[in-house]
N, C-alpha and C positions, 0 to 999 in steps of 0.2 A: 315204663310200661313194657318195659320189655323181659319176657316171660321165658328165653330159652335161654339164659344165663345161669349156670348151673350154681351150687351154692357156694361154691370154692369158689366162682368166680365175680361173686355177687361185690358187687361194692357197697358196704353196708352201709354209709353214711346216707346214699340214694334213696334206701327202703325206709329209715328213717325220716327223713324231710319228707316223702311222700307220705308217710301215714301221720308226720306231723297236719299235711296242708289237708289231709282227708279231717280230719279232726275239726280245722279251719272254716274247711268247707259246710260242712255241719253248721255253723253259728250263722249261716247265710240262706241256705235251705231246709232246714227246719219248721221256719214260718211260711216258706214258698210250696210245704206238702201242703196245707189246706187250701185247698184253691177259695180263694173270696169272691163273691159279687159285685164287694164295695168296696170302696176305696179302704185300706187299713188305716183305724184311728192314730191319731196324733196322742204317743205318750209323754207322760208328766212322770216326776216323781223318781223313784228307782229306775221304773222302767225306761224311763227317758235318760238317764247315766247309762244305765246297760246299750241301748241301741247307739248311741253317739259314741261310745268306746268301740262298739263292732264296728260300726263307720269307720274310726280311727284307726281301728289295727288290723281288723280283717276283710273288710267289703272289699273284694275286686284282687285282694293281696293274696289270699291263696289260692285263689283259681288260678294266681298268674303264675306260684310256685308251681303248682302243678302242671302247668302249662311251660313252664321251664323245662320239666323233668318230661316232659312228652319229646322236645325238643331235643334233650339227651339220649333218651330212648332210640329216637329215629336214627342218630347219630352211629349208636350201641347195635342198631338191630341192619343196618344199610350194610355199613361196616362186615359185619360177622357173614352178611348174605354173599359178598362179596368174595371175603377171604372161602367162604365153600365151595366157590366156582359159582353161585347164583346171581339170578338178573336182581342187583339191589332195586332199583328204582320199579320195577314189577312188582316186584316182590312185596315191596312199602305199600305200593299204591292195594296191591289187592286187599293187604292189610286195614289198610282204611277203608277200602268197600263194605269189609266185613266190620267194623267199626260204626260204619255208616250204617249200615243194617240195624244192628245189635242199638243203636241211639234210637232209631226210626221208631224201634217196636218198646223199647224205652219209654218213649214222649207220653205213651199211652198210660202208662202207670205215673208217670213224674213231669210235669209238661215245661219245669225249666230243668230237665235232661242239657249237657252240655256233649253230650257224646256225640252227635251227630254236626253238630260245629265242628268240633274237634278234627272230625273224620273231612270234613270241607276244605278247613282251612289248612290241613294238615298235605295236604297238594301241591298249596305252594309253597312247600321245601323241597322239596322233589328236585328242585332245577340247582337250587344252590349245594346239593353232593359234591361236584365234583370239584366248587369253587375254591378258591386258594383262602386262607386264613383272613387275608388281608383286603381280599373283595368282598367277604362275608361280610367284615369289622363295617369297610365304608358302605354299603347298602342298609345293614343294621344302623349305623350312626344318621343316616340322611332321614331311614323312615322313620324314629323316636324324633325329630328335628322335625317334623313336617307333622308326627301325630300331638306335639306336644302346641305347635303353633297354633293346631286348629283346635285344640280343647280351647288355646286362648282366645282365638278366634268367636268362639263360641259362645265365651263367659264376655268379652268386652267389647265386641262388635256383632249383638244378634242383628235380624232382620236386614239382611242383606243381599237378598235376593240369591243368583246362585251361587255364590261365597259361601250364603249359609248351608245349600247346599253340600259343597265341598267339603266345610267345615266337618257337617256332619258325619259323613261317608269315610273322613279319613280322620276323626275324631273321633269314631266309634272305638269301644270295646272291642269288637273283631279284631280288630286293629293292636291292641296291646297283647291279645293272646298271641297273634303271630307274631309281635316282636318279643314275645316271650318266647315263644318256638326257638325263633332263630337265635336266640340270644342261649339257652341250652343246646342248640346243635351247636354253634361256637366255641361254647366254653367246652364240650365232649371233644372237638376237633381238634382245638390244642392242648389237649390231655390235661387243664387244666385238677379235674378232678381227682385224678389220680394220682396229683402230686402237689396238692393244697400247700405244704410246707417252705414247696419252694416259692410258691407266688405270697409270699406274705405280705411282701412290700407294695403288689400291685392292689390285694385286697384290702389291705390299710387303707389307701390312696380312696378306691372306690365306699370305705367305709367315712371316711372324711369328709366326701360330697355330699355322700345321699342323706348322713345322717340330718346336717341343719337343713335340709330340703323337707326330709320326714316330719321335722321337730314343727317344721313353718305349716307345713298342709297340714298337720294333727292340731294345731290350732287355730287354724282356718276353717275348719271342718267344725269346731266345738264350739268359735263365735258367731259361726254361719248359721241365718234363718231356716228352723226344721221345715216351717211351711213351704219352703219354693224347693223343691225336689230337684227341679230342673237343673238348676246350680251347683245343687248340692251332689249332684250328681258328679257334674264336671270337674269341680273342686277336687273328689274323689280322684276321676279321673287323673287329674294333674300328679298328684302322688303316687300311684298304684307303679309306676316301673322303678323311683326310688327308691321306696319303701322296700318295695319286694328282692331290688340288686342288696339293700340294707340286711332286710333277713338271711338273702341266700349267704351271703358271707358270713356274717355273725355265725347262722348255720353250719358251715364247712369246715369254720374254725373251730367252733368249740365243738363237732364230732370227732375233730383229733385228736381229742383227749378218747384214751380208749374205757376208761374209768364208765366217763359220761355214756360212752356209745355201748358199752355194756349193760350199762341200767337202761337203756332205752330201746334195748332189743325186742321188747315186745311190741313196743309201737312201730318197729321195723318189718316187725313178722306182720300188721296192717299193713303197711304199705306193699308188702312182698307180692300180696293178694291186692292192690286199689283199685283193679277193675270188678274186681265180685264185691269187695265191702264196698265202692261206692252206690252200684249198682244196687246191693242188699241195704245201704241207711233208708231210702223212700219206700222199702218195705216194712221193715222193722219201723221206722218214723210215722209212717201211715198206721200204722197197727197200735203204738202209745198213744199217738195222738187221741184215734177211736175210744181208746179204752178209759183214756182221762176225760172223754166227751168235750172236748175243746172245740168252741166255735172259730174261737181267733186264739191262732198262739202270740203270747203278748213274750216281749224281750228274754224276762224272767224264765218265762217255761220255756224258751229258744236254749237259753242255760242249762236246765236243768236236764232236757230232752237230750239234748247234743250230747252232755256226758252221757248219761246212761244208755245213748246208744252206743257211744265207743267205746262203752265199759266191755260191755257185749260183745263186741267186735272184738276186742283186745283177746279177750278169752276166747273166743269162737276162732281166732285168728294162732294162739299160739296152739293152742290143739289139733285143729285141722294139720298144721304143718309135723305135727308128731306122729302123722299117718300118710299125709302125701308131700309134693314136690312142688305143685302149687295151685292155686286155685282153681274151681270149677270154671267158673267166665274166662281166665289167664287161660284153660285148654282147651275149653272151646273156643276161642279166638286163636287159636295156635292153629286147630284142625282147620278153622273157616280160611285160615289164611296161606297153609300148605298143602290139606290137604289128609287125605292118611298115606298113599305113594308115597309123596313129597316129603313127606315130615320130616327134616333133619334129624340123629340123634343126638339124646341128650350127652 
């Protein structure tokens, strides 16, 4: 997310995984623009293959890439404040003030907005700037260790009085997005990204784990009962940081090919912009939905909707950029966060 990185300096495999996970994101919030009164029906049929595959490869997975790459960003934008002579950790924090803002007036257009979480949880990294590699590593390893115990917790010992409590509180969602945070301030810290080729051996290694971990929750998920949510939720849960260490990697490796990462520059010019297109999909989404008159969006039309909004976007995305440097939300959150004095140049 970070917006003042010029194009020579852009690292483009970033801007792609992020308009991958924007695309992601899509198969999740599409159904969540119509707001329901009722519980949403239980599908069969098609529908019911469509919604148990999203379960399986997207719910919870691209938030968390993207919630990776926010982590990166903080890393990318701390960083840069720093080398100008600036107060990094002010600097960050007014940035998510303004973030903070920007989600608040959000909620009111889109009410599962995640920006304003974002801008919350994104505080506490603030402390870990200045930490050594290796203090990050064991604080990151303790809290997936303690968020991973209490998902189990959750699934195999409810009703527990404040345990379940606990369980909850450090079982929650919140909870993977910040160790998603910190797990891309990490990997930006030890310059991982910038030099994918040499850690080949470490990403193999972490492709090796997570993958029968992924392969065991995807089949958990598709013999597990659609009616108890509650579970199926946590199930989820239990996978969503494997999965998503599985994609990052897979990801990193195969943008190395410059073949691939060329054909996929236009999904990269979405991501260049992910704070206006995400912000623009619950407009443009809201607006199909109306015009197909849809009460309930059912899996199917979650499909159909998603792509052709990031049809739109793709197009809308590489054009804009044949006229400016970046997105309209990317500079007004530049301004909200420097200023016009302040504003660094590009």
């Amino acid at each position: 997310m970070n917006s003042l990185v010029t194009q020579k300096e852009r690292i483009v495999s970033l801007d792609i995984i992020r308009g991958i996970a924007l695309f992601g994101i899509l198969f999740i919030n599409v159904a969540a623009f119509k707001v329901l009164l009722e519980a949403p029906p239980e599908y069969s049929g098609i529908n019911g293959i469509i919604e148990t595959l999203i379960d399986i490869f997207i719910e919870k997975k691209f938030f968390s890439i993207f919630s990776f790459l926010f982590g990166v960003g903080f890393y990318i934008f701390t960083s840069r404040a720093e080398a100008r002579g600036d107060k990094p950790r002010w600097r960050f924090a007014r940035r998510l003030l303004a973030l903070l803002l920007i989600g608040i007036v959000h909620i009111f257009v889109f009410w599962g907005s995640i920006l304003s979480i974002y801008a919350v949880i994104g505080f506490f990294l603030i402390p870990f700037y200045s930490a050594k590699i290796s203090t990050i590593s064991k604080w990151l390893f303790a809290i997936i260790t303690i968020h991973v115990l209490c998902i189990l917790g959750q699934l195999f010992m409810p009703n527990q009085g404040a345990f379940s409590t606990v369980f909850g509180i450090l079982g929650n969602d919140v909870v993977t997005i910040f160790i998603m945070f910190l797990t891309g301030f990490l990997v930006a810290k030890a310059d991982w990204i910038s030099h994918i080729s040499e850690y080949s051996k470490q990403l193999k290694w972490i492709q090796f784990v997570t993958f029968p971990i992924f392969v065991g929750i995807s089949l958990w998920i598709w013999f597990a009962p659609k009616g108890d949510y509650q579970n199926l939720q946590l199930i989820m849960g239990l996978g969503v940081i494997p999965t998503t260490y599985f994609y990052l990697t897979c990801l990193f490796v195969m943008l190395e090919n410059k073949s691939i990462a060329k054909f996929l520059k236009p999904i990269g010019r979405v991501g260049q912009m992910a704070f206006t297109n995400y912000l623009a999909q619950s407009f443009i989404g809201l607006a199909i939905i109306s015009l197909m008159g849809l009460e309930v969006v059912s899996p199917s039309y979650v499909v159909i909707i998603a792509i052709l909004i990031y049809a739109i976007q793709i197009i809308f995305s590489v054009i804009w950029f044949k006229f400016f440097k970046m997105g309209p939300f990317e500079k007004l959150w530049r301004f909200m966060t420097y200023g016009r004095k302040a504003m660094p140049k590009k």
